[in-house]
SEFIZA-3560 file (N, C-alpha, C; in Angstrom, 3 decimals):
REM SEFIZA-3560
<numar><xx>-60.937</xx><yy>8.856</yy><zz>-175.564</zz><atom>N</atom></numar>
<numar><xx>-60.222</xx><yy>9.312</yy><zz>-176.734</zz><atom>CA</atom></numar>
<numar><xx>-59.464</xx><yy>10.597</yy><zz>-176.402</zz><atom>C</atom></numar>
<numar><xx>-58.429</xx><yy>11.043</yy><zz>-176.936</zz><atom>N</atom></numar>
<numar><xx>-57.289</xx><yy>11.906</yy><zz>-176.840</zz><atom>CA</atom></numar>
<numar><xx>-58.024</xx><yy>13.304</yy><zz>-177.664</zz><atom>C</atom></numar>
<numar><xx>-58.112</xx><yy>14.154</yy><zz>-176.965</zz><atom>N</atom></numar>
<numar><xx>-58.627</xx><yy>15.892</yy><zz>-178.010</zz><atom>CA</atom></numar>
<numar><xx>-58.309</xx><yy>15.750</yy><zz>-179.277</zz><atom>C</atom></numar>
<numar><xx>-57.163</xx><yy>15.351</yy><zz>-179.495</zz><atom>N</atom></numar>
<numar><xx>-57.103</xx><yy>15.117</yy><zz>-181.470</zz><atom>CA</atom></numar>
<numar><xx>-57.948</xx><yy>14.255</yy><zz>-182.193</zz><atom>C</atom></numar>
<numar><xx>-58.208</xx><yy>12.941</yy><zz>-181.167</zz><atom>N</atom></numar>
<numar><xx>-59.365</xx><yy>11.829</yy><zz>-182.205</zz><atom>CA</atom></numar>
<numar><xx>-60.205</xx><yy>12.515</yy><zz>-182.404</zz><atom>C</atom></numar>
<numar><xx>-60.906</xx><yy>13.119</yy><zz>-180.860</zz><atom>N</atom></numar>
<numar><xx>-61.969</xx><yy>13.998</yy><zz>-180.897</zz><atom>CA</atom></numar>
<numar><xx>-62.183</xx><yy>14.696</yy><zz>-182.354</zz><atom>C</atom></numar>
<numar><xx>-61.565</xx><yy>15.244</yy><zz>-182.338</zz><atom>N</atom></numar>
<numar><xx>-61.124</xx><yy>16.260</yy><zz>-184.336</zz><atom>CA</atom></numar>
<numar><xx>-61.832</xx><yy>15.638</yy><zz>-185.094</zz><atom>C</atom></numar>
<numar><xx>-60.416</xx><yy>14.485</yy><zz>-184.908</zz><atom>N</atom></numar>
<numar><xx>-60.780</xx><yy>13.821</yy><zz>-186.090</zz><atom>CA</atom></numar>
<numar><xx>-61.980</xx><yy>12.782</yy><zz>-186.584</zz><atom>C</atom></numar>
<numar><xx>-62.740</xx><yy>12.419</yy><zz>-185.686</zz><atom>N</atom></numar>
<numar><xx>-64.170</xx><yy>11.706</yy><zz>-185.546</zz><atom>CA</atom></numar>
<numar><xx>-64.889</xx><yy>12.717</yy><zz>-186.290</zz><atom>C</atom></numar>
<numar><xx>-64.662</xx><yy>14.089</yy><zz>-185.872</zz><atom>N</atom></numar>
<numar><xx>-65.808</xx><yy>14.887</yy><zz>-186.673</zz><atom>CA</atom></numar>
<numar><xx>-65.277</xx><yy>15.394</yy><zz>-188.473</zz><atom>C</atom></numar>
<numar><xx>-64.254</xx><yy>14.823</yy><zz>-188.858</zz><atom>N</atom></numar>
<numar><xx>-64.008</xx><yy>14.995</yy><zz>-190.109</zz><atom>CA</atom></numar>
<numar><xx>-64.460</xx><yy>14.156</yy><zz>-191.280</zz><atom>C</atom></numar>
<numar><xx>-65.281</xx><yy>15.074</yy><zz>-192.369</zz><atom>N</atom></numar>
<numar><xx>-66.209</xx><yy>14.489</yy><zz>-193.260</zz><atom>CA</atom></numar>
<numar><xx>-65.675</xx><yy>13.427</yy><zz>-194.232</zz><atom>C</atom></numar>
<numar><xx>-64.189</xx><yy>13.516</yy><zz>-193.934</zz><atom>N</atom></numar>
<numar><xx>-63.813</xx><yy>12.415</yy><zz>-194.798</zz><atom>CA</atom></numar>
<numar><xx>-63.460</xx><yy>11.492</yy><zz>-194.123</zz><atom>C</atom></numar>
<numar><xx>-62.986</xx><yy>11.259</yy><zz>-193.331</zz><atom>N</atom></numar>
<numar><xx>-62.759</xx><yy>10.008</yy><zz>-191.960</zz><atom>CA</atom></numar>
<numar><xx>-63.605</xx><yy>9.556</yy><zz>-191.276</zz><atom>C</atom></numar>
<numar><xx>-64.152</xx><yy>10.235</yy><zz>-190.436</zz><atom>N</atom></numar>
<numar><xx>-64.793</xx><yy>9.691</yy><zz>-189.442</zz><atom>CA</atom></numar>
<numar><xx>-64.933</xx><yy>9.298</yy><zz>-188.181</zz><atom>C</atom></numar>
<numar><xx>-65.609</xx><yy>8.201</yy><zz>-187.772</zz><atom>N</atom></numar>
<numar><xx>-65.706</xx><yy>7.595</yy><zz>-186.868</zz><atom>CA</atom></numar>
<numar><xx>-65.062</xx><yy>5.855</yy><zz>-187.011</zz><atom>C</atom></numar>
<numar><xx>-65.584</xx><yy>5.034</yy><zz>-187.908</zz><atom>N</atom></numar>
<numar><xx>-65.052</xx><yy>4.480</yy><zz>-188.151</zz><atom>CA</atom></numar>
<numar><xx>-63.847</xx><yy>4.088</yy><zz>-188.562</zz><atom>C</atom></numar>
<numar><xx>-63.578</xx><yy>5.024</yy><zz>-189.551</zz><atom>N</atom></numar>
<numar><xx>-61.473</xx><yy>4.759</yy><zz>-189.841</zz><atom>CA</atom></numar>
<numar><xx>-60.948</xx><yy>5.354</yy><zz>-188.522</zz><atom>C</atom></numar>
<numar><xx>-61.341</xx><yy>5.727</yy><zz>-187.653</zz><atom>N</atom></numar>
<numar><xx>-60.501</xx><yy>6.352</yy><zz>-186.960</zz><atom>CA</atom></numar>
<numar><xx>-60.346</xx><yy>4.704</yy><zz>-186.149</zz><atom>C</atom></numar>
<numar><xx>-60.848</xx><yy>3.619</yy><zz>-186.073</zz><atom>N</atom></numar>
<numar><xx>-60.655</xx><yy>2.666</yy><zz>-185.122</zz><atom>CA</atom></numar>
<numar><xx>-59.360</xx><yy>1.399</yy><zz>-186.308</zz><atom>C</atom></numar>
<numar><xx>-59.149</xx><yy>2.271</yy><zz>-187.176</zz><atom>N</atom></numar>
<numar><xx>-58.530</xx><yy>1.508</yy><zz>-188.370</zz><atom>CA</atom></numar>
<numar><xx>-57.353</xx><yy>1.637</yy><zz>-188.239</zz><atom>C</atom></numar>
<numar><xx>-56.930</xx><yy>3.295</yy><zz>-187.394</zz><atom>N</atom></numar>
<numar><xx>-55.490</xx><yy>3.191</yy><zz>-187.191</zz><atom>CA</atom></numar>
<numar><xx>-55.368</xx><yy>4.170</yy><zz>-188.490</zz><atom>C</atom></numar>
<numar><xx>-55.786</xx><yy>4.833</yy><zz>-189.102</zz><atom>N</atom></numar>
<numar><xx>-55.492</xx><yy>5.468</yy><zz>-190.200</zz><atom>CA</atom></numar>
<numar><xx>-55.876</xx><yy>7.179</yy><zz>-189.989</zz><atom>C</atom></numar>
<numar><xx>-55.004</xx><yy>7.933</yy><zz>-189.670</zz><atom>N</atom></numar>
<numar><xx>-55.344</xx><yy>9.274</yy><zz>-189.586</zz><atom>CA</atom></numar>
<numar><xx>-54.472</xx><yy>9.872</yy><zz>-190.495</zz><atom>C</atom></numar>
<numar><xx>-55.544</xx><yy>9.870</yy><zz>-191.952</zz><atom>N</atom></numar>
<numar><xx>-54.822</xx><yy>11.365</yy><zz>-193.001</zz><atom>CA</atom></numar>
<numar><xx>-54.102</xx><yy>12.290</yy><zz>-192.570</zz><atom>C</atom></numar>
<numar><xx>-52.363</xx><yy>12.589</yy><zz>-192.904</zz><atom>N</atom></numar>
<numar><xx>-52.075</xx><yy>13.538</yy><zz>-192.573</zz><atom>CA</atom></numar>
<numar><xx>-52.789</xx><yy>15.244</yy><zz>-192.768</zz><atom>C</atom></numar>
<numar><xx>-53.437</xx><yy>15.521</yy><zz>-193.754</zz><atom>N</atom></numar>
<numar><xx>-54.307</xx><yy>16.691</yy><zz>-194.260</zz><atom>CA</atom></numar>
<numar><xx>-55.012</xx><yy>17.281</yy><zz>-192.763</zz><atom>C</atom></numar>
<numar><xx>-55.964</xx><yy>15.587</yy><zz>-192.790</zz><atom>N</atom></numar>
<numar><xx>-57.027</xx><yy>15.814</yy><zz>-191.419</zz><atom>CA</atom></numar>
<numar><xx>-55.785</xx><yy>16.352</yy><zz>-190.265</zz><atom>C</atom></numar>
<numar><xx>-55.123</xx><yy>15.294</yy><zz>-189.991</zz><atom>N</atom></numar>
<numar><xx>-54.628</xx><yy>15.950</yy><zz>-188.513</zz><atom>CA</atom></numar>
<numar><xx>-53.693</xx><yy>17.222</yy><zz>-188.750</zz><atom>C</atom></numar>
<numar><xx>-53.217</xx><yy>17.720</yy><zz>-189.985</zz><atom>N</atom></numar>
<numar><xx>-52.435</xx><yy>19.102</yy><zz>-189.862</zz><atom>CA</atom></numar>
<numar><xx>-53.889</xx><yy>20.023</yy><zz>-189.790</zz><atom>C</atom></numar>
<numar><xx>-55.250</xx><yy>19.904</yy><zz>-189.875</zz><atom>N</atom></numar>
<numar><xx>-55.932</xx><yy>20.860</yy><zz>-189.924</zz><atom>CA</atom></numar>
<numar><xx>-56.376</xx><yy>20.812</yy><zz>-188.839</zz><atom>C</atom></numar>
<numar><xx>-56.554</xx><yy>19.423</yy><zz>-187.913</zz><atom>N</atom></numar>
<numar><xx>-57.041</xx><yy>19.297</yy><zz>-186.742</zz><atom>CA</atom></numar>
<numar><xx>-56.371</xx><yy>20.167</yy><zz>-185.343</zz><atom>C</atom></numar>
<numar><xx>-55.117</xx><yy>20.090</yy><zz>-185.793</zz><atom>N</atom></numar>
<numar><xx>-54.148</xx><yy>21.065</yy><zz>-185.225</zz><atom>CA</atom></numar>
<numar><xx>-53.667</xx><yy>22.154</yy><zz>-185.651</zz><atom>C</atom></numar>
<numar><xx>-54.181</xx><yy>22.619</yy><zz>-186.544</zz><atom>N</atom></numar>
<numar><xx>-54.545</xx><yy>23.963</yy><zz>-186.909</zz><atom>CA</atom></numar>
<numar><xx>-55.814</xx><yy>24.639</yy><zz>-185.966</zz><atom>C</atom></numar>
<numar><xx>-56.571</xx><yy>23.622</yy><zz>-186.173</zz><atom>N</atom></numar>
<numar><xx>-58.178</xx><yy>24.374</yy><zz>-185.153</zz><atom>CA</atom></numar>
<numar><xx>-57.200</xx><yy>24.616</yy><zz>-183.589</zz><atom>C</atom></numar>
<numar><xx>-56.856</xx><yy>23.377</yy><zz>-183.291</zz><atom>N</atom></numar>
<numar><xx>-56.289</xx><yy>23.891</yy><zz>-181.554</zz><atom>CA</atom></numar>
<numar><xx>-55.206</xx><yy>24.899</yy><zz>-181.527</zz><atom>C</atom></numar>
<numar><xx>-54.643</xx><yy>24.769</yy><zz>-181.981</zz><atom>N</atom></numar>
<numar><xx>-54.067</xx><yy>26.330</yy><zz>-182.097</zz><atom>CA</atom></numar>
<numar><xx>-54.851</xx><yy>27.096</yy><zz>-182.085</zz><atom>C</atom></numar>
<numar><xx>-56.099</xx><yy>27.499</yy><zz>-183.437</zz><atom>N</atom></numar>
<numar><xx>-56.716</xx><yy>28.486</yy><zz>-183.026</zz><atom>CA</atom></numar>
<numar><xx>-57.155</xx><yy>28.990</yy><zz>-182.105</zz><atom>C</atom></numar>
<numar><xx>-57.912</xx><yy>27.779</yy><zz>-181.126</zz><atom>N</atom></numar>
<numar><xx>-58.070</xx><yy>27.940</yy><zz>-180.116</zz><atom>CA</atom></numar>
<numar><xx>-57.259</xx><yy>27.930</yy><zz>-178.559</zz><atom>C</atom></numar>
<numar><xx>-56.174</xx><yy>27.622</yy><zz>-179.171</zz><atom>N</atom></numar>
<numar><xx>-55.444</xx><yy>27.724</yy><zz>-177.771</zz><atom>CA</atom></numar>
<numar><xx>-55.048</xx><yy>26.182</yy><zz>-176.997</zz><atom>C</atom></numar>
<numar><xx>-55.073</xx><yy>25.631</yy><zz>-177.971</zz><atom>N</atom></numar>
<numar><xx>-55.117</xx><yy>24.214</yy><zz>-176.720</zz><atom>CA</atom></numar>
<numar><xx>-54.116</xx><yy>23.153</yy><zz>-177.259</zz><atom>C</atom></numar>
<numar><xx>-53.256</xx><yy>23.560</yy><zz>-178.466</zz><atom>N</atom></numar>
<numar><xx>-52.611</xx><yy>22.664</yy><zz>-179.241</zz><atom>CA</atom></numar>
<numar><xx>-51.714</xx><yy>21.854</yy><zz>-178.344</zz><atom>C</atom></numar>
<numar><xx>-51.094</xx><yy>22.337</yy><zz>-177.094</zz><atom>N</atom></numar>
<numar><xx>-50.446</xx><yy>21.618</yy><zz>-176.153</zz><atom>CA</atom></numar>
<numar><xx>-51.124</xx><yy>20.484</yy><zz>-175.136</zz><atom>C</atom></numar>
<numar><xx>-52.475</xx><yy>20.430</yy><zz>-175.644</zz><atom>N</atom></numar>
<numar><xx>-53.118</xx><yy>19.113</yy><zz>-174.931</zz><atom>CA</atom></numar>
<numar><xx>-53.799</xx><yy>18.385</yy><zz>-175.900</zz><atom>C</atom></numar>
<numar><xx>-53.284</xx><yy>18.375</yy><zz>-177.040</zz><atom>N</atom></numar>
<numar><xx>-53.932</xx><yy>17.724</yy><zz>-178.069</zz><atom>CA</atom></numar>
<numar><xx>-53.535</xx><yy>15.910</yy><zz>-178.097</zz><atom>C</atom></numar>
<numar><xx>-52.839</xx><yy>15.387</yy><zz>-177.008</zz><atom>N</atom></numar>
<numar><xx>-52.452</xx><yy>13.751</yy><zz>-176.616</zz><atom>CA</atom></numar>
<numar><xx>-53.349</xx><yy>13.709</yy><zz>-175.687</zz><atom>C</atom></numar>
<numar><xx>-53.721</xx><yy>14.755</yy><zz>-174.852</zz><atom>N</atom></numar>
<numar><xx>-54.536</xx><yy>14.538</yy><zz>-173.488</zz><atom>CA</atom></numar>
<numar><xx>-55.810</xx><yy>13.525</yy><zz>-173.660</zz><atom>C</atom></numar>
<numar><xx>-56.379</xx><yy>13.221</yy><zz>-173.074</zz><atom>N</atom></numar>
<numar><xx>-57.671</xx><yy>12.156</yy><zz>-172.658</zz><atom>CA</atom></numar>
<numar><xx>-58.721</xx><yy>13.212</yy><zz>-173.004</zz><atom>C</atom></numar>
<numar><xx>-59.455</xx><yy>13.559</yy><zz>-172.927</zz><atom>N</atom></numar>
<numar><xx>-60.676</xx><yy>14.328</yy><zz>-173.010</zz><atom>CA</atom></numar>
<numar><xx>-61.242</xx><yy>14.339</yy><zz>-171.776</zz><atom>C</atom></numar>
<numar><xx>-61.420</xx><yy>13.248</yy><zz>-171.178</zz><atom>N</atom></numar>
<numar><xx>-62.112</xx><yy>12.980</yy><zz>-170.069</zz><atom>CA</atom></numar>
<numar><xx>-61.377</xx><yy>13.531</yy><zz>-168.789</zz><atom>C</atom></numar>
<numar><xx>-59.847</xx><yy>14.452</yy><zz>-168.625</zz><atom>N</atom></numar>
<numar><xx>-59.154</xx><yy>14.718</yy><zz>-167.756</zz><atom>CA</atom></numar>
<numar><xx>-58.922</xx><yy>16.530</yy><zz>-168.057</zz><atom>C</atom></numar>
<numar><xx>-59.630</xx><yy>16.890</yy><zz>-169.598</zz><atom>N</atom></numar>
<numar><xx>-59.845</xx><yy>18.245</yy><zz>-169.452</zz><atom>CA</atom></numar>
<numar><xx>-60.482</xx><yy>18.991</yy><zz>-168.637</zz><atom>C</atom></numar>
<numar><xx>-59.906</xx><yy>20.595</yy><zz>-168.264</zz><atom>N</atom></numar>
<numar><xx>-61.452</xx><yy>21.014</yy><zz>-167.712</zz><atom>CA</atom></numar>
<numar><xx>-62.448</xx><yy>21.597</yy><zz>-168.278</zz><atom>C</atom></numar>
<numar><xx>-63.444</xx><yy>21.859</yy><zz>-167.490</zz><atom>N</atom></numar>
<numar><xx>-64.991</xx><yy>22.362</yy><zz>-168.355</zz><atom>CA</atom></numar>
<numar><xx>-64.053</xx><yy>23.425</yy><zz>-169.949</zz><atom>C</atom></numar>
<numar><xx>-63.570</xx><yy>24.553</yy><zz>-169.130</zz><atom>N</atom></numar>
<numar><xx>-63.473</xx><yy>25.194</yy><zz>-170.265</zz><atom>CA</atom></numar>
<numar><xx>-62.868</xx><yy>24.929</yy><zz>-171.370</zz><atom>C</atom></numar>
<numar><xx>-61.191</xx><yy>23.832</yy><zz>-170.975</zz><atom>N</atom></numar>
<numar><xx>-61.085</xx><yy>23.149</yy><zz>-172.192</zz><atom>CA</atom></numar>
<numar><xx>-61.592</xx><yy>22.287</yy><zz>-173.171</zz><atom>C</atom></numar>
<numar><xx>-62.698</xx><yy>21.691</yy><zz>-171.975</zz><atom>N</atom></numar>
<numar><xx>-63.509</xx><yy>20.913</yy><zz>-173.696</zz><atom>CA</atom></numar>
<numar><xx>-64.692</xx><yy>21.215</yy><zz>-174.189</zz><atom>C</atom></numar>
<numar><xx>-65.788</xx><yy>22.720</yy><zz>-173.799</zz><atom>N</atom></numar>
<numar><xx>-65.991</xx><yy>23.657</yy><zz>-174.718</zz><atom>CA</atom></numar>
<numar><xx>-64.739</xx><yy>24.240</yy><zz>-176.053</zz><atom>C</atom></numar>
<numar><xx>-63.533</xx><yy>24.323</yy><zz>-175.768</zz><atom>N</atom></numar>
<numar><xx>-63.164</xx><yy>24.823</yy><zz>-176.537</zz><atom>CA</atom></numar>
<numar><xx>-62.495</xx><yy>23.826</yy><zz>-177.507</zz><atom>C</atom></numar>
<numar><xx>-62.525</xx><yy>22.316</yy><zz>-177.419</zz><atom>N</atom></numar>
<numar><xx>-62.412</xx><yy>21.261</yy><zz>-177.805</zz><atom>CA</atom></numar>
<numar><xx>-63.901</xx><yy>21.193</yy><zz>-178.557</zz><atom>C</atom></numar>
<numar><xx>-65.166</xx><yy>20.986</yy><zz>-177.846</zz><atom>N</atom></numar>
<numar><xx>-66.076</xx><yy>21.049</yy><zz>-179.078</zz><atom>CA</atom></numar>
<numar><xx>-66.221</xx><yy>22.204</yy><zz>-179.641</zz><atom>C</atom></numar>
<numar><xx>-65.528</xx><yy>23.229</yy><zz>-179.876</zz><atom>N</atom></numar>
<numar><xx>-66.003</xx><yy>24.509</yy><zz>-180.942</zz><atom>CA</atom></numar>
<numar><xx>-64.876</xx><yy>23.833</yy><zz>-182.004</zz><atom>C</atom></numar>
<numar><xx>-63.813</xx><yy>23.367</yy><zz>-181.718</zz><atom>N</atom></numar>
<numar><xx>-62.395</xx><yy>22.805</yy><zz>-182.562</zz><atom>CA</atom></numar>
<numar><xx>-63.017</xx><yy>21.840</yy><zz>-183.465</zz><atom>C</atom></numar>
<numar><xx>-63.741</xx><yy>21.312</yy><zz>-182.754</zz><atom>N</atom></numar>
<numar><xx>-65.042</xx><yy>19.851</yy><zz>-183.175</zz><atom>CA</atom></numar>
<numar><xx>-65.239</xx><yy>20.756</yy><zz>-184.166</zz><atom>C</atom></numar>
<numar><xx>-66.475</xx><yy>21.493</yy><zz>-183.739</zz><atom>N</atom></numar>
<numar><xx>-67.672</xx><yy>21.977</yy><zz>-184.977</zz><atom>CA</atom></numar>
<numar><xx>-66.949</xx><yy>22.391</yy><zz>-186.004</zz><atom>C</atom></numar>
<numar><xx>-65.653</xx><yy>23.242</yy><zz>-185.571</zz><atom>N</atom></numar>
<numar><xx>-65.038</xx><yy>23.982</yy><zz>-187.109</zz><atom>CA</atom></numar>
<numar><xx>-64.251</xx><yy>23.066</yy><zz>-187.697</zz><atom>C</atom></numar>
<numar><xx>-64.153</xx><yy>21.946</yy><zz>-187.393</zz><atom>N</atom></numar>
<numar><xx>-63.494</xx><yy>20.030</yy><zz>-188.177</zz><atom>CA</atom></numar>
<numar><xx>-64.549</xx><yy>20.099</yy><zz>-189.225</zz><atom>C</atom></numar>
<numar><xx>-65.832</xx><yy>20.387</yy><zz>-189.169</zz><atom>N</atom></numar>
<numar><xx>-66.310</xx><yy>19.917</yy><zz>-189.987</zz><atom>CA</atom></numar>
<numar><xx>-66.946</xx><yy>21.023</yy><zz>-191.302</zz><atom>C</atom></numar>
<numar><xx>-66.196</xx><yy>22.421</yy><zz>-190.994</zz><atom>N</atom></numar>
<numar><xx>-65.836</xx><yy>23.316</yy><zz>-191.549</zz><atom>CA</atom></numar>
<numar><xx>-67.574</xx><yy>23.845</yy><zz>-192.507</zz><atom>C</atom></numar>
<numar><xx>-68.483</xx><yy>24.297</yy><zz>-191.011</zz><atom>N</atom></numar>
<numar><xx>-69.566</xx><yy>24.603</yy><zz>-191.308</zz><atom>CA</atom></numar>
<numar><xx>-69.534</xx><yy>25.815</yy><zz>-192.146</zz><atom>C</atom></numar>
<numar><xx>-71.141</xx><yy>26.482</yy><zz>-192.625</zz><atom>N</atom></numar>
<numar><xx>-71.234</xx><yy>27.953</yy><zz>-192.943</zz><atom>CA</atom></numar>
<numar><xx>-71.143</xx><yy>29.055</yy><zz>-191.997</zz><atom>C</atom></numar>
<numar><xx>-71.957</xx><yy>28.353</yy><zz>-191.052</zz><atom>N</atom></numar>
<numar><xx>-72.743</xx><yy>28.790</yy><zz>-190.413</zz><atom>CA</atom></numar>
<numar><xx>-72.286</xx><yy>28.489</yy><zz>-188.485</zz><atom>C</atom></numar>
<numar><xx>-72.179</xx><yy>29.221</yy><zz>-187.840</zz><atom>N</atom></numar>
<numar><xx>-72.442</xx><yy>28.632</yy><zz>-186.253</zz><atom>CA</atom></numar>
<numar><xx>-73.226</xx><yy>29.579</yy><zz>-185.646</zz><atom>C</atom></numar>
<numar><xx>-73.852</xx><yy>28.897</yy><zz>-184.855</zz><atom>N</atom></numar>
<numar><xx>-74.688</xx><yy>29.387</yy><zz>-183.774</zz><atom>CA</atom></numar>
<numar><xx>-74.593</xx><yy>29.238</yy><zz>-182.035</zz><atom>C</atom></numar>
<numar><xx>-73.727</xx><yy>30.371</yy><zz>-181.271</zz><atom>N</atom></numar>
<numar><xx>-73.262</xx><yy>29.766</yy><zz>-180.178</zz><atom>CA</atom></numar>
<numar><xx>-74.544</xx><yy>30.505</yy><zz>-178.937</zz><atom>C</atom></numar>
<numar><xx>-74.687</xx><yy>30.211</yy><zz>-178.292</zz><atom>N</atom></numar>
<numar><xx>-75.808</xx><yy>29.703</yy><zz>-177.284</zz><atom>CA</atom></numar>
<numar><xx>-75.127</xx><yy>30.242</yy><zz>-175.912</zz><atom>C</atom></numar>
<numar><xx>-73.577</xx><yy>30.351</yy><zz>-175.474</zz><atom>N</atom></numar>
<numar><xx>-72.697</xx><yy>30.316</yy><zz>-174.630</zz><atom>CA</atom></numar>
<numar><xx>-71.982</xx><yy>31.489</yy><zz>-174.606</zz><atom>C</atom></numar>
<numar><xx>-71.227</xx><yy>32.452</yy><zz>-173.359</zz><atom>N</atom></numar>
<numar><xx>-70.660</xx><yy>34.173</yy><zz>-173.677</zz><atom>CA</atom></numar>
<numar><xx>-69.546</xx><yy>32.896</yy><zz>-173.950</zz><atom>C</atom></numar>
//
């Protein structure tokens, strides 16, 4: 999957399943690409996941966790 499905799999209104439907809410993906921006990565957001490096897809799952727009995080990692 491409860093943006990634996103969007973790969004509470989509999912996992619609995402194999072909249906990505515009809302979800303007926010999904809002997170990579935040983080810096909005220019590999077509990329594979599997062709990132380490540090880009830590910063692909923090993009993850804040998709699903917790209270709370707890990072484990400098």
């Amino acid at each position: 999957m491409t860093l943006l499905e990634n996103l969007i799999v973790q969004s509470p209104t989509t999912g996992f399943a619609d995402l194999f439907q072909g249906s990505m809410l515009d809302h979800e993906r303007d926010h999904a690409m809002e997170l990579l921006d935040f983080v810096g990565i909005t220019h590999l957001a077509d990329e594979k996941s599997k062709n990132l490096s380490y540090g880009q897809k830590k910063l692909m799952e923090f993009a993850a966790t804040l998709m699903t727009e917790p209270r709370l995080i707890m990072l484990d990692e400098p």
